[in-house]
C-alpha positions as CSV (number, residue, x, y, z in Angstrom):
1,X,18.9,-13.0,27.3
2,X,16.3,-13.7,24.7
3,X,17.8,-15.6,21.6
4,X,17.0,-13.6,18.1
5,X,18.1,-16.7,16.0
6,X,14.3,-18.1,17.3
7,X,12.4,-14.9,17.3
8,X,11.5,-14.6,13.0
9,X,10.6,-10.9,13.1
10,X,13.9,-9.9,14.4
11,X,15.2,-12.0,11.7
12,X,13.2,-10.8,9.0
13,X,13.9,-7.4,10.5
14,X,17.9,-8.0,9.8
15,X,17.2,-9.2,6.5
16,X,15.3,-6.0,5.6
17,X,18.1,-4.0,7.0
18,X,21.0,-6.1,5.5
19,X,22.1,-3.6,3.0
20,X,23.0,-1.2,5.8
21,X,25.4,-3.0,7.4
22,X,29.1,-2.9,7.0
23,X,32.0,-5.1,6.7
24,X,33.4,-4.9,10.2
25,X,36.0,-2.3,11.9
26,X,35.2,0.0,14.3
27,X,33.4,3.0,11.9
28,X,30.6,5.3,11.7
29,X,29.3,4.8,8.1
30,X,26.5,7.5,7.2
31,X,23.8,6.5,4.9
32,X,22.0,9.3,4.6
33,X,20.9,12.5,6.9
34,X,20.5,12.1,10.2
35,X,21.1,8.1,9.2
36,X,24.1,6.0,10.3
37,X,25.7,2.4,11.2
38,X,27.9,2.5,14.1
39,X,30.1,-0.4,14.0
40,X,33.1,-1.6,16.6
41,X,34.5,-4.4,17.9
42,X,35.6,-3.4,21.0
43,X,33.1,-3.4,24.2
44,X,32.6,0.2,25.1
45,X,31.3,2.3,27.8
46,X,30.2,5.6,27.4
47,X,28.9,7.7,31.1
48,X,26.6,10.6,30.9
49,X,26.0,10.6,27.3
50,X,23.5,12.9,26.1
51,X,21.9,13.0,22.8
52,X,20.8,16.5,20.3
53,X,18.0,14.6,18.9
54,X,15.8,11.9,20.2
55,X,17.2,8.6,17.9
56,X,15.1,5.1,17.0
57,X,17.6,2.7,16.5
58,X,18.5,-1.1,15.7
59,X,21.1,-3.6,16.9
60,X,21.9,-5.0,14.3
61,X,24.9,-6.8,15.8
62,X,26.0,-8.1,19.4
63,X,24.1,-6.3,22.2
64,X,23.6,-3.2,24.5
65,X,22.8,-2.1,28.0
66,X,21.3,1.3,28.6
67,X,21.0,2.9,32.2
68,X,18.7,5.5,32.3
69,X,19.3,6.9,36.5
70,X,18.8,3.7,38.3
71,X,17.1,1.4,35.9
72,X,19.1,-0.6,33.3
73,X,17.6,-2.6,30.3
74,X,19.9,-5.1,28.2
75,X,19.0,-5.3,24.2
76,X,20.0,-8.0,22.3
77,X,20.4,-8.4,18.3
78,X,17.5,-7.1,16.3
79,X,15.9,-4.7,19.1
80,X,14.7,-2.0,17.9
81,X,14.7,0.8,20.8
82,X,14.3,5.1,21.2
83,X,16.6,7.3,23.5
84,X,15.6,10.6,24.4
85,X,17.3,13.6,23.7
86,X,18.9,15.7,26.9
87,X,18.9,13.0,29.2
88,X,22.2,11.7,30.5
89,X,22.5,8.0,29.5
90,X,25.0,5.6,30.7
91,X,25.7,3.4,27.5
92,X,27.4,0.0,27.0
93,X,28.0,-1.8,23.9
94,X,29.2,-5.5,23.7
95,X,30.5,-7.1,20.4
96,X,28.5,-11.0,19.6
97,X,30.4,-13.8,20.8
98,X,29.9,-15.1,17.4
99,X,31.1,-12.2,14.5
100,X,32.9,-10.4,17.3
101,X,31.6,-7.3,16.3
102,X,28.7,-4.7,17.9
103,X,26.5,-2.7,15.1
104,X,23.8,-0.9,15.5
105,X,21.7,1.2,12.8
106,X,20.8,4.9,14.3
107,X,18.2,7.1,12.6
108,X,17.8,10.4,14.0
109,X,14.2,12.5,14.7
110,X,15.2,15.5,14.5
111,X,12.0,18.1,14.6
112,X,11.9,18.6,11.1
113,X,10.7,15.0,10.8
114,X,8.0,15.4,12.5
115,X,4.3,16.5,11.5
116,X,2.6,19.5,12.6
117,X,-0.2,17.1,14.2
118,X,2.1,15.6,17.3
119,X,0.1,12.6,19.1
120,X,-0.4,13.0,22.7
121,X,1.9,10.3,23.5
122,X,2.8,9.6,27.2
123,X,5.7,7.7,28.4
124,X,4.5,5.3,30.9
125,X,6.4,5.1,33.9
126,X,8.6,2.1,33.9
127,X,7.8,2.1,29.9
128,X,11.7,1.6,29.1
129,X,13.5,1.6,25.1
130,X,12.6,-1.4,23.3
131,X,9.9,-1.1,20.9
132,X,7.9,-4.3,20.4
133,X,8.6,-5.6,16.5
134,X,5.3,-6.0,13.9
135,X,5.7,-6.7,10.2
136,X,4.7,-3.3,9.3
137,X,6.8,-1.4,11.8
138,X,9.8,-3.7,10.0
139,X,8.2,-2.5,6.5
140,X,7.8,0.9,7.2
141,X,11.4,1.5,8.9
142,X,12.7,-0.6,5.9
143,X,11.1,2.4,3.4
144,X,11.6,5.3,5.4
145,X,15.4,4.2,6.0
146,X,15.9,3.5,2.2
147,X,13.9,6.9,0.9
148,X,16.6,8.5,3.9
149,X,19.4,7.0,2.3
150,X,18.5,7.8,-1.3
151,X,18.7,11.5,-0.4
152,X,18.3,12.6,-3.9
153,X,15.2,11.5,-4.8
154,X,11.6,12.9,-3.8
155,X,11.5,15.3,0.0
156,X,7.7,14.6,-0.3
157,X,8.0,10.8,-1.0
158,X,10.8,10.5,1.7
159,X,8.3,12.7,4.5
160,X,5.4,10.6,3.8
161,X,7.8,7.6,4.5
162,X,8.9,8.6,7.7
163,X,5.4,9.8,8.6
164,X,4.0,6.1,8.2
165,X,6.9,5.0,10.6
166,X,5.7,7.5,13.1
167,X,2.4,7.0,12.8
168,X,3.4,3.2,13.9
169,X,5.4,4.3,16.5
170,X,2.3,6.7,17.9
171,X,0.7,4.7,20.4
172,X,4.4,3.0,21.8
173,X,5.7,4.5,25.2
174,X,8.2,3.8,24.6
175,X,8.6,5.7,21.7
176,X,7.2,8.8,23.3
177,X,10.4,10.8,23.4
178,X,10.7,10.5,19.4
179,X,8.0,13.5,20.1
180,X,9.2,15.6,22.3
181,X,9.2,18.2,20.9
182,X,11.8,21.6,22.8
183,X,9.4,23.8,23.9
184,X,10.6,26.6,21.5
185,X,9.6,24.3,18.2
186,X,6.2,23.7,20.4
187,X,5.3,27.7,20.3
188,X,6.8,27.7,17.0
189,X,3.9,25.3,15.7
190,X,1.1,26.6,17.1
191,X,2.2,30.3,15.8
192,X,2.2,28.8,12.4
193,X,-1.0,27.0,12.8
194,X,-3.2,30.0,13.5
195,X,-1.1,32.9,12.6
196,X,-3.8,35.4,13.0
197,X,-4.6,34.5,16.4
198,X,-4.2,37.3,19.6
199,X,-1.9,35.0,21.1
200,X,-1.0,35.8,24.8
201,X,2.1,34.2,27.2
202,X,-0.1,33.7,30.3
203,X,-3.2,31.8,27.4
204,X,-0.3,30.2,26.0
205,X,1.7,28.8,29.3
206,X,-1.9,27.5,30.6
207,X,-2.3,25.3,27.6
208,X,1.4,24.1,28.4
209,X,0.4,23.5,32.4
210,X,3.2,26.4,32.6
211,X,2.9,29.5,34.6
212,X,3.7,32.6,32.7
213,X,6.9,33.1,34.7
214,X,8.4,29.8,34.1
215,X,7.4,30.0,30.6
216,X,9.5,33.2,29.9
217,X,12.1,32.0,32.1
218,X,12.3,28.7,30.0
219,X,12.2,30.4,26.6
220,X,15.2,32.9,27.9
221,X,16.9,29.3,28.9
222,X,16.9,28.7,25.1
223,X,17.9,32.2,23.7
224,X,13.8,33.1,22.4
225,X,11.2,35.5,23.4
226,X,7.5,35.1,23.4
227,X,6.8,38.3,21.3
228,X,10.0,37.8,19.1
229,X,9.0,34.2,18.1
230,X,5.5,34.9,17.7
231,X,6.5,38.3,15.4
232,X,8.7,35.9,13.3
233,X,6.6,32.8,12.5
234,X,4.3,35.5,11.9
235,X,6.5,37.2,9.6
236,X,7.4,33.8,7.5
237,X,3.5,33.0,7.3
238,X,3.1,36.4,6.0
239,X,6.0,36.1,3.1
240,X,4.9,33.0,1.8
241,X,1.3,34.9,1.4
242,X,3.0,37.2,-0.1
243,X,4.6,35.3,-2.8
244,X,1.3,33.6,-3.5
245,X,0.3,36.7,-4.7
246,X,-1.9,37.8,-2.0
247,X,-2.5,41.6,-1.5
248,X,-0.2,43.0,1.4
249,X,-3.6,44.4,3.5
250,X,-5.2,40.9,3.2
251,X,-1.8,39.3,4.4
252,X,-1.5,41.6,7.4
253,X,-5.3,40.4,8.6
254,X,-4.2,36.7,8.0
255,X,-1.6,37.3,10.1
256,X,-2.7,39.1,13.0
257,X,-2.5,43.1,12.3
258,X,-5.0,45.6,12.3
259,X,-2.9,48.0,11.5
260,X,-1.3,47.5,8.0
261,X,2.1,50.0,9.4
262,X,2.7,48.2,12.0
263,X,2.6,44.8,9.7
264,X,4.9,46.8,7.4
265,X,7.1,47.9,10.6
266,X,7.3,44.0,11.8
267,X,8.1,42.7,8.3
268,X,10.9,44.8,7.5
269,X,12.2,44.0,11.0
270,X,12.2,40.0,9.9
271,X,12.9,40.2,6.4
272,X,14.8,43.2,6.1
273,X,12.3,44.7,3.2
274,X,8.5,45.9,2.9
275,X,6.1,43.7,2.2
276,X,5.3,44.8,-1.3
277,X,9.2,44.5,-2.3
278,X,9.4,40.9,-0.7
């Protein structure tokens, strides 16, 4: 078990994240959205846990063991690791010898964190959880956890922090299930990107290395429809054209229609108004 008292980026790392930590107890102290310290000092096992959101994380205090299927990994104060989201995980968390207590600092990436321009990261087999430490991943966690935790202050500032941590993140395997996207938010994207595209479910499932079937038979699995989800990305594009002050004929043509009835039809269908009372 590797030592973090001789490793100096795992102790500047805890130093950086000092203010975060509590006073001991067995608590889950929330910092900010989607932001947390999980603190107890008990050793715990948890079988088949399975996450909503992918989470990059820090022990901050004692150590864990994760078993993903067969293969187990053991982190030690100061990691920092990812675990996927909907995959069951078989968890265990030991207090340090030392304080007696286990902490760890948990930042959820939840799809709303992440830009429109995913990287093409792949998870190399056998890649595990731990993210190897650099001064500026310490850095930009450091800012992106404080900006989280402010809450208050600036959406823009606090999105551009937690882009910079991802962009560091971008080429880690391990890291590659921070961006896994659900396939629904996937569609969703690409309907936003080019709205006024002539977007077909067989084109679509290709690009995905989906058939058209399975594509359709996923999407049901998650409550969506091709044509609905395409109609209402479309639909959102279109209102914020719309309030920009572009003409309704114009918006129809940025979005896809030819015909400007049935743009009106799908609007009111989305929004529950025409287009020129939006």
């Amino acid at each position: 078990m590797r030592d973090f008292y001789g490793d100096p980026l795992r102790l500047e790392l805890l130093s950086q994240l000092s203010g975060f930590r509590q006073a001991g107890g067995q608590a889950v102290s929330p910092h900010g959205a989607g932001l947390f310290t999980y603190c107890t000092v008990n050793r715990e096992r948890f079988r088949q846990l399975r996450l909503d959101h992918p989470v990059l994380a820090v022990v901050l205090s004692g150590s864990k063991e994760i078993w993903q299927g067969d293969r187990q990994e053991r982190l030690t104060t100061g990691a920092v690791f990812v675990l996927p989201a909907g995959v069951d995980l078989d968890i265990v968390n030991d207090p340090d010898s030392r304080s007696g207590v286990y902490e760890a600092m948990i930042l959820e990436i939840t799809p709303d964190r992440l830009p429109d321009d995913l990287p093409a990261v792949g998870r190399r087999q056998g890649a595990g959880h731990t993210v190897p430490l650099s001064a500026a991943l310490i850095e930009a966690f450091r800012h992106a956890a404080t900006e989280v935790a402010c809450g208050a202050g600036s959406g823009h500032v606090r999105q551009a922090r937690m882009t910079e941590l991802l962009a560091l993140l971008a080429e880690e395997p391990a890291a590659a299930p921070l961006f896994a996207l659900p396939l629904e938010e996937r569609l969703r994207r690409m309907f936003r990107a080019r709205p006024d595209r002539d977007w077909r479910c067989a084109e679509v499932a290709r690009s995905l290395g989906l058939s058209d079937a399975t594509l359709r038979r996923k999407l049901r699995g998650q409550g969506a429809g091709f044509s609905d989800l395409l109609r209402t990305e479309r639909m959102g594009v279109a209102r914020d054209l719309l309030a920009g002050g572009m003409s309704s004929g114009a918006v129809a043509l940025s979005v896809g229609y030819a015909s400007r009835a049935h743009f009106a039809r799908s609007y009111r269908a989305v929004h529950g108004c025409n287009p020129s009372g939006s």
